[in-house]
PAKOLRO-467360 format. One record per atom (N, C-alpha, C): atom name; x, y, z. Coordinates in Angstrom, 2 decimals, padded with zeros to 5 digits. Atoms other than C-alpha are relative to their C-alpha. Layout:
N
   site      east     north        up
     CA         X         Y         Z
...
END
This chain:
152
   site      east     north        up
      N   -000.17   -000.59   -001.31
     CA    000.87   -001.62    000.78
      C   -001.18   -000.38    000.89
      N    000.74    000.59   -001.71
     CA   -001.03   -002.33    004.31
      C   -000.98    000.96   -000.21
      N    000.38   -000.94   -000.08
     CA   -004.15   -000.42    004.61
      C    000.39    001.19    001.45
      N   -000.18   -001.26   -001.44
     CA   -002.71    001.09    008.12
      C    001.97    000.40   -000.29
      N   -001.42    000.08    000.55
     CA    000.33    002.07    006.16
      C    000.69    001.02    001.21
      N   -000.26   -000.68   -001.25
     CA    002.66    003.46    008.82
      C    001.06    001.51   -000.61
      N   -000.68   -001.48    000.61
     CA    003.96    006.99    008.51
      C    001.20    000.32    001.55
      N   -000.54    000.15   -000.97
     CA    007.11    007.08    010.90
      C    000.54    001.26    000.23
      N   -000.34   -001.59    000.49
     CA    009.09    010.27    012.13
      C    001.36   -000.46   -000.12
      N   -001.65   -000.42    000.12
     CA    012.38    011.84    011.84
      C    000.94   -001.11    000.94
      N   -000.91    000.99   -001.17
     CA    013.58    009.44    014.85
      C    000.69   -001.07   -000.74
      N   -000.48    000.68    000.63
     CA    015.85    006.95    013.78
      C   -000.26   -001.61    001.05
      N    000.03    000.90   -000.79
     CA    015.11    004.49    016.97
      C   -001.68   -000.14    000.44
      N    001.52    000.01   -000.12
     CA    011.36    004.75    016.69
      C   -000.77   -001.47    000.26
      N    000.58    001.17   -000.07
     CA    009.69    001.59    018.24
      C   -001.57   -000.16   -000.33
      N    001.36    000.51    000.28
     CA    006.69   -000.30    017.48
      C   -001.43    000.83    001.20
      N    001.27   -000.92   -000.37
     CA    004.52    001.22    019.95
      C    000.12    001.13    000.08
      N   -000.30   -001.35    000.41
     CA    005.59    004.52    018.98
      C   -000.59    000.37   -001.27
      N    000.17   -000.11    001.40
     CA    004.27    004.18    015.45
      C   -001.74    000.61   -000.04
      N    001.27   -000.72   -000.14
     CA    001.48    006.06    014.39
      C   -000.92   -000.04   -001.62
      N    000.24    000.01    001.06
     CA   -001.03    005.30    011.48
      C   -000.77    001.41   -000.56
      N    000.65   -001.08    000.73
     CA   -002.29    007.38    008.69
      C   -001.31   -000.29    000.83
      N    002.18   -000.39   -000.42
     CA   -006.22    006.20    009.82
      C    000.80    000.70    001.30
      N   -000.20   -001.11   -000.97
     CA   -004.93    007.45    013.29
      C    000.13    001.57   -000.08
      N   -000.37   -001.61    000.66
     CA   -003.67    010.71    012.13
      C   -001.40    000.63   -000.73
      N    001.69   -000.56    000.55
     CA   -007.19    011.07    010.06
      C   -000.71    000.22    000.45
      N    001.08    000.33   -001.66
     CA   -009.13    009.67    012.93
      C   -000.03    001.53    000.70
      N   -000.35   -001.20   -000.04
     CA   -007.35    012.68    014.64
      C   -000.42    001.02   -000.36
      N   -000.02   -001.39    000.66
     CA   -007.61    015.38    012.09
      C   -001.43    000.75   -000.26
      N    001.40   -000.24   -000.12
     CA   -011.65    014.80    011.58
      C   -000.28   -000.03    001.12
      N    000.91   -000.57   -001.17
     CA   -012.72    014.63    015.21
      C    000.63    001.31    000.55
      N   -000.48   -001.01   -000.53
     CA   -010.78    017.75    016.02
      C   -000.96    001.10   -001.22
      N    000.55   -000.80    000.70
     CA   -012.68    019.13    012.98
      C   -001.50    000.08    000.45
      N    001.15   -000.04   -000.16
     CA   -015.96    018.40    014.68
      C   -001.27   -001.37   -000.37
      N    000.51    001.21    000.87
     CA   -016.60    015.02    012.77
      C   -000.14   -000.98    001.10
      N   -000.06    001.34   -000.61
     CA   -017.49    011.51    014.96
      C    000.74   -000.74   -000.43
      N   -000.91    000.64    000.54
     CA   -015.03    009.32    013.86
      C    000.39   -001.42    000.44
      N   -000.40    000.79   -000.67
     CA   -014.94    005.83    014.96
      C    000.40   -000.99   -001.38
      N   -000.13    001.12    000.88
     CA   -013.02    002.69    013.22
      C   -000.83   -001.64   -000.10
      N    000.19    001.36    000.38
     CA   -014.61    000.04    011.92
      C    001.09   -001.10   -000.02
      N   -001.42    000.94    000.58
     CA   -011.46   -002.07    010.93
      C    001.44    000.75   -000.22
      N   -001.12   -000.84    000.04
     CA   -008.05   -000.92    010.75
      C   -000.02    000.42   -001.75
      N    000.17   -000.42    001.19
     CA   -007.86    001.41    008.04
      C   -001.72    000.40   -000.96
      N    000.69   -000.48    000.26
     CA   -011.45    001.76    007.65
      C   -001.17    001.20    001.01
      N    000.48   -001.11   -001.32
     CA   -013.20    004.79    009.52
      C   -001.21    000.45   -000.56
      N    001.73   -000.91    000.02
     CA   -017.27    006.16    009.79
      C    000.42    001.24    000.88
      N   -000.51   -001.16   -000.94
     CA   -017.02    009.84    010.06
      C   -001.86    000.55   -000.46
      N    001.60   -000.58   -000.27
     CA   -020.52    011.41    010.95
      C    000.20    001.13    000.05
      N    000.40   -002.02   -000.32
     CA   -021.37    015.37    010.53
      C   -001.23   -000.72    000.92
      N    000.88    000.01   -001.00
     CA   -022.96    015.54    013.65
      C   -001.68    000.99    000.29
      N    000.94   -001.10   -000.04
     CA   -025.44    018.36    012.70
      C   -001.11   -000.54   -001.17
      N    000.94    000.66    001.48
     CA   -026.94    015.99    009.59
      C   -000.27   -001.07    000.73
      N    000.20    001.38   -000.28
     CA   -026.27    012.78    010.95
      C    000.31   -001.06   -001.07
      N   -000.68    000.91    001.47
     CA   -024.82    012.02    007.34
      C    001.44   -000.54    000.75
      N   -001.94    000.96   -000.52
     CA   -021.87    009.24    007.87
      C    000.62   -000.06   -001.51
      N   -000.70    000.42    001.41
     CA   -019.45    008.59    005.21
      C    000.97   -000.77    000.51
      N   -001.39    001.05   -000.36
     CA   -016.90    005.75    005.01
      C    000.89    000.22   -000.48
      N   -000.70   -000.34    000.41
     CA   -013.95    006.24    004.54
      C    001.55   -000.96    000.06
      N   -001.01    001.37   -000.16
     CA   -011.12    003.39    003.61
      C    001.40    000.79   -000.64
      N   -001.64   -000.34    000.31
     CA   -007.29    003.89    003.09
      C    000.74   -001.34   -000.20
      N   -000.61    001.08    000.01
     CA   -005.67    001.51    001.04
      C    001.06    000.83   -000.60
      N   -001.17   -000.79    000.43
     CA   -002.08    002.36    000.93
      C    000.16    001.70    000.25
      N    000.07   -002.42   -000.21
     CA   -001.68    006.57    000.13
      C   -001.22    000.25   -000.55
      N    001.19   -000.33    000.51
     CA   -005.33    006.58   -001.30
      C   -001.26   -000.08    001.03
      N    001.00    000.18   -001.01
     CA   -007.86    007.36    000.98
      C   -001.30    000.14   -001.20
      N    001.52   -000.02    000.57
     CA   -011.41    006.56   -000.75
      C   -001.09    000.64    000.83
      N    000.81   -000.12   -001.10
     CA   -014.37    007.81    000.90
      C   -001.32   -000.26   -001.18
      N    000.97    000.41    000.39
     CA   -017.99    006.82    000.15
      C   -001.33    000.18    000.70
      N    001.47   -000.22   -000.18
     CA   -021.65    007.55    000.95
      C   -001.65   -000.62   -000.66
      N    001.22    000.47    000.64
     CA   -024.68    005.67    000.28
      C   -001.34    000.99    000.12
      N    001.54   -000.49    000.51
     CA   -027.57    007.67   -001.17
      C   -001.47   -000.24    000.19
      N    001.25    000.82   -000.41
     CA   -030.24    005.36   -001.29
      C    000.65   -001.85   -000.52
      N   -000.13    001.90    000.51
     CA   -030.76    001.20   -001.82
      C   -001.32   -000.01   -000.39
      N    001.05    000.10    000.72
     CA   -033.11    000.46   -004.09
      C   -000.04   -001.77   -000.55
      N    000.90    001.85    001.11
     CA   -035.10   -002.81   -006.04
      C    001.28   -000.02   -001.18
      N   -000.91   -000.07    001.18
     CA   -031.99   -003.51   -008.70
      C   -000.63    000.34   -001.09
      N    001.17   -000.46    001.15
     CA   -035.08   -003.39   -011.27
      C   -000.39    001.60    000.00
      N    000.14   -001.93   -000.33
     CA   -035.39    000.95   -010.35
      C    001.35    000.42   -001.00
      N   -001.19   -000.57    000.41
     CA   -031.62    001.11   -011.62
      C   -000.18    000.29   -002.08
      N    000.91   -000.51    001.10
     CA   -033.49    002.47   -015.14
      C    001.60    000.15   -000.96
      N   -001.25   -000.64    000.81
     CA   -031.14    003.41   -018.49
      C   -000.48    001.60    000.25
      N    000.42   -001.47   -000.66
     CA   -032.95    006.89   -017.38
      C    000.81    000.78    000.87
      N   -000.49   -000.49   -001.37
     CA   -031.73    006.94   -014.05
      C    002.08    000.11   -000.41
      N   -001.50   -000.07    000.32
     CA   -028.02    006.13   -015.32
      C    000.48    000.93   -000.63
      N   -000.22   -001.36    001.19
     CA   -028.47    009.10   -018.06
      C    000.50    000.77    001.09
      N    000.12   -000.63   -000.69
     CA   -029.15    011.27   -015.23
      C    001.29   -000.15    001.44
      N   -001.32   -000.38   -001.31
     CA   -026.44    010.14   -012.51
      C    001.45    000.21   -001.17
      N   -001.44   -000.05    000.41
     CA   -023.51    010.39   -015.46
      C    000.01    001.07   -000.64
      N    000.16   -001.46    000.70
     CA   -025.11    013.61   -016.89
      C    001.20    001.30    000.76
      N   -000.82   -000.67   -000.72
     CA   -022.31    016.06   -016.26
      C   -000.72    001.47    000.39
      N    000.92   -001.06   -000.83
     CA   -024.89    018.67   -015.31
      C   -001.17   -000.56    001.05
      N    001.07    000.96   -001.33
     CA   -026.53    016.77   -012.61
      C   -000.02    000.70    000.86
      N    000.21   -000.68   -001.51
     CA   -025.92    019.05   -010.00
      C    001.35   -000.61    001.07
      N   -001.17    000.89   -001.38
     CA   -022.63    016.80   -008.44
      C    000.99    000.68   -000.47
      N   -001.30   -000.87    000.65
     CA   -019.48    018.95   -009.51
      C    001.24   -000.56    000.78
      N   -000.93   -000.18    000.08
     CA   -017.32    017.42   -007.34
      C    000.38   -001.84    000.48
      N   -000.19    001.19   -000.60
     CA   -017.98    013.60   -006.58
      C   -000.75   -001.10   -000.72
      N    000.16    001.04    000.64
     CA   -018.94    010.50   -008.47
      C   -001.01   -001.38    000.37
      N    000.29    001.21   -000.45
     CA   -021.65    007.80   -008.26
      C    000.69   -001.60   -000.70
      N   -000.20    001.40    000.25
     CA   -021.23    003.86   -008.25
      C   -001.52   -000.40    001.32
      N    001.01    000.90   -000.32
     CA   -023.45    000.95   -007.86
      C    000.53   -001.26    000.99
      N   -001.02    001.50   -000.50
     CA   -022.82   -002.19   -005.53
      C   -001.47   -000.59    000.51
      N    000.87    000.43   -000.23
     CA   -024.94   -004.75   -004.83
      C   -000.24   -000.38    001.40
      N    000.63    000.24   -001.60
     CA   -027.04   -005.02   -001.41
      C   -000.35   -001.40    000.23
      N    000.60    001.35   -000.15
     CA   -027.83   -008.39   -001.88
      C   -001.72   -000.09    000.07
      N    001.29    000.01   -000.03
     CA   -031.76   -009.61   -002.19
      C   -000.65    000.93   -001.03
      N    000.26   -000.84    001.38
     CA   -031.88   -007.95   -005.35
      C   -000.28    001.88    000.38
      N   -000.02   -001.91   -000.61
     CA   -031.19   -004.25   -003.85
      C    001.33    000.32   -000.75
      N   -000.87   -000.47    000.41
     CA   -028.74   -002.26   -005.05
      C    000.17    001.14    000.41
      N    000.30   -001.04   -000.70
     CA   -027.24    000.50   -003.02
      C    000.79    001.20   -001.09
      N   -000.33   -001.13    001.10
     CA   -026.51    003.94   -005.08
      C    000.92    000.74    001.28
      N   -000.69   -000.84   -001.35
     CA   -023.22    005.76   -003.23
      C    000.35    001.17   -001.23
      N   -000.21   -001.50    000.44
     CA   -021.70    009.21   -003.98
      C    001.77   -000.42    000.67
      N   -001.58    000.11   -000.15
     CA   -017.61    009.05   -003.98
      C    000.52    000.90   -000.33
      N   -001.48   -000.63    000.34
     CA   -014.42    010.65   -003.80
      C    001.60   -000.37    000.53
      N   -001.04    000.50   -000.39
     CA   -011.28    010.17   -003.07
      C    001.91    001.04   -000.44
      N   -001.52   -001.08    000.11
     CA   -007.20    011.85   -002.35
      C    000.78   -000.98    000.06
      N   -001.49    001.08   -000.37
     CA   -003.81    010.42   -002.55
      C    000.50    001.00    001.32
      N   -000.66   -000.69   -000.41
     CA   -001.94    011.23   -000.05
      C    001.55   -000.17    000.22
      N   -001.38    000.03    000.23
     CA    001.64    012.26    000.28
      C    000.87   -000.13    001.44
      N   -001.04    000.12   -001.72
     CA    003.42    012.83    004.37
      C   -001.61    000.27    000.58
      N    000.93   -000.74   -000.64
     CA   -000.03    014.26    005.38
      C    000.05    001.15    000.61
      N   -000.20   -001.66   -000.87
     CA    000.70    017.59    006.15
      C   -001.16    000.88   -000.72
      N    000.65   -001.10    000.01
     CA   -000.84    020.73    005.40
      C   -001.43   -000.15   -001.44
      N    000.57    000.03    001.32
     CA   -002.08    019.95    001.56
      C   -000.69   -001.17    000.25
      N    000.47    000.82   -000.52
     CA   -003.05    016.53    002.60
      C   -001.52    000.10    000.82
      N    001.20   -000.54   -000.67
     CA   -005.43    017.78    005.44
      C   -000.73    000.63   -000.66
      N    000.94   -000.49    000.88
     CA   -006.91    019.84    003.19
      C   -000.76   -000.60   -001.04
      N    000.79    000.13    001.22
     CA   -007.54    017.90    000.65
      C   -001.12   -001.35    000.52
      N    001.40    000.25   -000.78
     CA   -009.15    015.60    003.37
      C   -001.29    000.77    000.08
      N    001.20   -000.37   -000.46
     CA   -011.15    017.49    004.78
      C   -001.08    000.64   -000.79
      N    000.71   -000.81    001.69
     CA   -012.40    019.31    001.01
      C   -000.72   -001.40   -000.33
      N    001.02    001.44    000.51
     CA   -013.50    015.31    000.48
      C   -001.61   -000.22    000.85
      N    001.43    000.45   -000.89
     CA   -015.84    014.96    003.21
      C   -001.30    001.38   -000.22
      N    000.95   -001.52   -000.11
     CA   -016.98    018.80    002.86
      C   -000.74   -000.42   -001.60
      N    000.70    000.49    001.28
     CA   -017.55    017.69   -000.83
      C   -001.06   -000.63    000.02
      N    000.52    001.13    000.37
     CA   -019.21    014.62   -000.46
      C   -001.63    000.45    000.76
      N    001.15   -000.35   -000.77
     CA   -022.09    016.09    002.35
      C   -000.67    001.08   -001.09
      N    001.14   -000.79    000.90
     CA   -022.88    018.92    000.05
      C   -000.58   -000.52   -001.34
      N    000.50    000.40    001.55
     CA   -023.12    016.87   -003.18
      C   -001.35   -000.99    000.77
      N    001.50    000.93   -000.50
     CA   -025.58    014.16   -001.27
      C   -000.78    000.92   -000.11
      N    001.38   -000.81   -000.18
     CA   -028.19    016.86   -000.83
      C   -000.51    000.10   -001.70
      N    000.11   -000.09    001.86
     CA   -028.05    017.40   -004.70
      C   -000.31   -001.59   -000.25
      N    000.27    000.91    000.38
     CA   -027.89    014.17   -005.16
      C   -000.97   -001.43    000.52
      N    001.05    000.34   -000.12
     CA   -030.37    012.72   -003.24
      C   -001.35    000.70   -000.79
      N    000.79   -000.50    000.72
     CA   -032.76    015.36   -004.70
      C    000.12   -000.80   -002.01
      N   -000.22    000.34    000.91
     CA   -031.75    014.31   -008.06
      C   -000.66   -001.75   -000.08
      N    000.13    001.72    000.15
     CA   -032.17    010.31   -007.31
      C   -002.01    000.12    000.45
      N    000.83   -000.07   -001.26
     CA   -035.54    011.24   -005.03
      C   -001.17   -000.24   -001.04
      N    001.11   -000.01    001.33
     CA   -037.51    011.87   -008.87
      C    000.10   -001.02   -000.68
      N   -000.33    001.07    000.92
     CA   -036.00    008.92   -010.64
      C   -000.62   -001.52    000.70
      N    000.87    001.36   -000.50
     CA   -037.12    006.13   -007.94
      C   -001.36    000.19    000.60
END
């Protein structure tokens, strides 16, 4: 599937510039929640808490919206068997969101904090379980920067 997979309505004569994407509809659903929300690329969207200044990305391929947050970027040589104990320790302090590694290039390596929903029409359960991702992902960074802040 397209990442700007199109979600059409009840109409049966619904034209092309009538069509409305899921990122739209998201786009939508977070700046009405208070979030900044601009697209990068179709299907990929930076939504900013405006009171932190934390962004998170957030990509939709198909019905899976991912979202993602970089932590810190570090020397690839920091990424310790220590530090790995400690981000997969299931008492770390993250209860509801997941790190990964990707490489920054120049021998960096940036440390993010993830989660991610399927979604189904986007209605009611949908929105929620948006907007529970992003609410997730801001409170686990604080934990999990603290957590990373001793290890590098």
């Amino acid at each position: 599937m397209e990442a700007s997979y199109l979600l059409r309505s009840a109409q049966p004569n619904m034209t092309a510039s009538t069509e409305i994407t899921y990122a739209d509809q998201i786009k939508a659903l977070l700046a009405e929640r208070g979030y900044e929300v601009t697209e990068a690329a179709p299907g990929v969207l930076r939504v900013q808490e405006l009171h932190s200044g934390i962004a998170v990305r957030a990509v939709l391929e198909g019905d899976i919206l991912y979202f993602s947050l970089t932590c810190t970027t570090v020397p690839e040589s920091a990424i310790t068997p220590q530090m790995m104990r400690h981000m997969l320790d299931a008492h770390n302090g993250i209860s509801t969101s997941y790190f990964q590694l990707y490489s920054a290039g120049d021998g960096k390596a940036a440390v993010t904090l993830n989660n991610f929903c399927k979604l189904e029409n986007l209605g009611a359960e949908d929105q929620d379980d948006i907007l529970s991702c992003v609410h997730f992902l801001l409170a686990d960074v604080l934990a999990a920067r603290k957590l990373l802040s001793g290890l590098v």
